[in-house]
N, C-alpha and C positions, 0 to 999 in steps of 0.2 A: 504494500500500500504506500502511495507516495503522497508524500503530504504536499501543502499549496505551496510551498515554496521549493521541494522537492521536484515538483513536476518540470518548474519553468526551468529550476539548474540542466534536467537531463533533457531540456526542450534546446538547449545551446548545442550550436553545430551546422554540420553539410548535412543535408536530407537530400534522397532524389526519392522522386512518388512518381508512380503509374498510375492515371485515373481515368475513368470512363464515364462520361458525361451524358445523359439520357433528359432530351429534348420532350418533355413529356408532351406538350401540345400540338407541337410541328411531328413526334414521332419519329425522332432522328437519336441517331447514338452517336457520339464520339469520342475516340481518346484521347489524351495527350500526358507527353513526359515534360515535368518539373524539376529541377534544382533550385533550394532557395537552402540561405544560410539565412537563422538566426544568432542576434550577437546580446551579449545581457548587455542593456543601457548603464551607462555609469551613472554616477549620482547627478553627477551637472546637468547630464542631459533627462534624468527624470525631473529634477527641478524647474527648468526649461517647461517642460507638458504639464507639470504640475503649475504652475502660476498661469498657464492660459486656461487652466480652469478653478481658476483661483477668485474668491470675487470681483465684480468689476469686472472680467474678462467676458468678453462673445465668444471666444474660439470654442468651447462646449457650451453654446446656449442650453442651460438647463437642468445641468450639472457642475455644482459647486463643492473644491473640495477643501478640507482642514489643511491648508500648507503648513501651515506653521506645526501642528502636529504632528503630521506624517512625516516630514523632514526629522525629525527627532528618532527617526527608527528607519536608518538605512535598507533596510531589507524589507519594509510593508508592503511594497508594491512591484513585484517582480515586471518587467518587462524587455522589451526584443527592437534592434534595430532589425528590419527583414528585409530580403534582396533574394528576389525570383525571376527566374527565365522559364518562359512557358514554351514548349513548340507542341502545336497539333499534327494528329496524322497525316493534316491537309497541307500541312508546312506554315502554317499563321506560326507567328513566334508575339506572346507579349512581353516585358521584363518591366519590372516595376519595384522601389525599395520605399520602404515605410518605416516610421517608429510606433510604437505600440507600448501604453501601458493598463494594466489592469489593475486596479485599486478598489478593495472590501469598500462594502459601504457603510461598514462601522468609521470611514473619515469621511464621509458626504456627509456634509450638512447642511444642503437645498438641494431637491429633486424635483423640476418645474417641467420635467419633461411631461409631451401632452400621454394621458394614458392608453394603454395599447393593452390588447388582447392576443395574449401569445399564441401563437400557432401551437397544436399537437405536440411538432418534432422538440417543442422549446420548453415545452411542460416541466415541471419539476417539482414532486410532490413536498408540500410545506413540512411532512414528516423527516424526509430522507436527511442526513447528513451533508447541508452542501455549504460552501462560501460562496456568496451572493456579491453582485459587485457592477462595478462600470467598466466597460475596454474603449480607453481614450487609445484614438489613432488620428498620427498628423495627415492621414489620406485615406480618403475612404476605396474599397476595391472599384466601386462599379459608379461612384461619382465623386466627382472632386471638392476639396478640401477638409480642415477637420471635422469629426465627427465620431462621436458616445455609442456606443450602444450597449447593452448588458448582457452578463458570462455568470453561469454556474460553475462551481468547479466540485466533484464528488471526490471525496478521498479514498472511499472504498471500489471503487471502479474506474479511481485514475482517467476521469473523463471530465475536459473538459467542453463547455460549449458556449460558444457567444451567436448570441441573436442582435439583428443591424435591422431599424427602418431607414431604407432608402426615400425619396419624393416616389421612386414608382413599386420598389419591392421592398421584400422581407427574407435577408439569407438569415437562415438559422447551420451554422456549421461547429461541427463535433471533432473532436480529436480528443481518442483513448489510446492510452499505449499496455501493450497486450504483452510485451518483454522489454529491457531497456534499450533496445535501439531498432523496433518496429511497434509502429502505430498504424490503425486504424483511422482513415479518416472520410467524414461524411458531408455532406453541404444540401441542404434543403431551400432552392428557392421561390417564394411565393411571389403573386401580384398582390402591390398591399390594396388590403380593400379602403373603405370608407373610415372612418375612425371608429373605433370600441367597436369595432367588429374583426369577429376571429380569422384570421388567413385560412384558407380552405384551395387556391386555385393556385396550385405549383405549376410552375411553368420550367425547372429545371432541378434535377437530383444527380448528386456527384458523388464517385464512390473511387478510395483511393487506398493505395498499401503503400507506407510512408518506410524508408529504410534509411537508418544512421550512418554516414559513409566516415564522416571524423565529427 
């Protein structure tokens, strides 16, 4: 069992993943091979992400967090510079590098985000064992600029998940690691519907075998 700050140390490295991407609407399949390195952020550069959602900041409209507290405890809030090269079967290539932090929300102290109805794949019973939290990234996957969205992380199943409202969707994506340098990983995404109403119309499911290379 790896605990929440256990995961992100054996999340640091070269990953290559095979995935297979299944077009649910259009009815189309495809695959493509990934390489991306994660790097742990140093402190400077979590303070950096941490003050643009800091109050007074717009860069996370709607998540506000305790800097001054969380800075008191080097290690609260694990996170990842990430840098990925994509090619498809079809030879498309994208590459893209972000920073990323995931911080409990035992240090938010404003949540003004509008409310949402989590899709199925994002469920997470109020019983289970989880840490509950926000994943600040300085760039969003699938639109530009920063932007929040919210991660369970389960200790007993070493899984975890962040769910994103986009303006047009909802990825809900997974990553379990099933030995220490192969993971399981998953991406569910919807059309977002109207407000406080639950996602239901996936328009794309992504299914991936993730291996440690260093």
């Amino acid at each position: 069992m790896l605990s929440f700050q256990e995961f992100f140390i054996d999340c640091a490295g070269l990953w290559k993943t095979e995935r297979t991407y299944h077009s649910v609407l259009q009815n189309e399949v495809e695959r493509s091979y990934t390489e991306f390195r994660a790097e742990t952020l140093d402190q400077a550069t979590k303070q950096q992400i941490l003050l643009s959602a800091a109050p007074g900041s717009e860069a996370f409209s709607g998540v506000k967090i305790d800097v001054d507290r969380a800075l008191l405890d080097p290690a609260f809030a694990p996170g990842f510079a990430i840098s990925f090269e994509t090619r498809s079967e079809k030879g498309e290539e994208v590459s893209m590098s972000l920073k990323a932090l995931f911080v409990p929300e035992s240090y938010v102290i404003a949540d003004t985000l509008p409310a949402v109805s989590l899709p199925i794949a994002a469920q997470v019973a109020e019983a289970d064992e989880v840490i509950r939290g926000f994943y600040l990234r300085d760039k969003g996957y699938s639109e530009s600029g920063a932007i929040a969205g919210r991660f369970t992380y389960s200790p007993t199943r070493q899984t975890l998940e962040m769910t994103t409202y986009y303006n047009r969707s909802v990825a809900v994506d997974q990553m379990r690691f099933v030995t220490p340098d192969l993971r399981i990983r998953t991406i569910v995404t919807y059309q977002r519907p109207a407000a406080q109403t639950v996602p239901n119309v996936i328009d794309l499911i992504g299914f991936g075998v993730e291996h440690k290379a260093a």
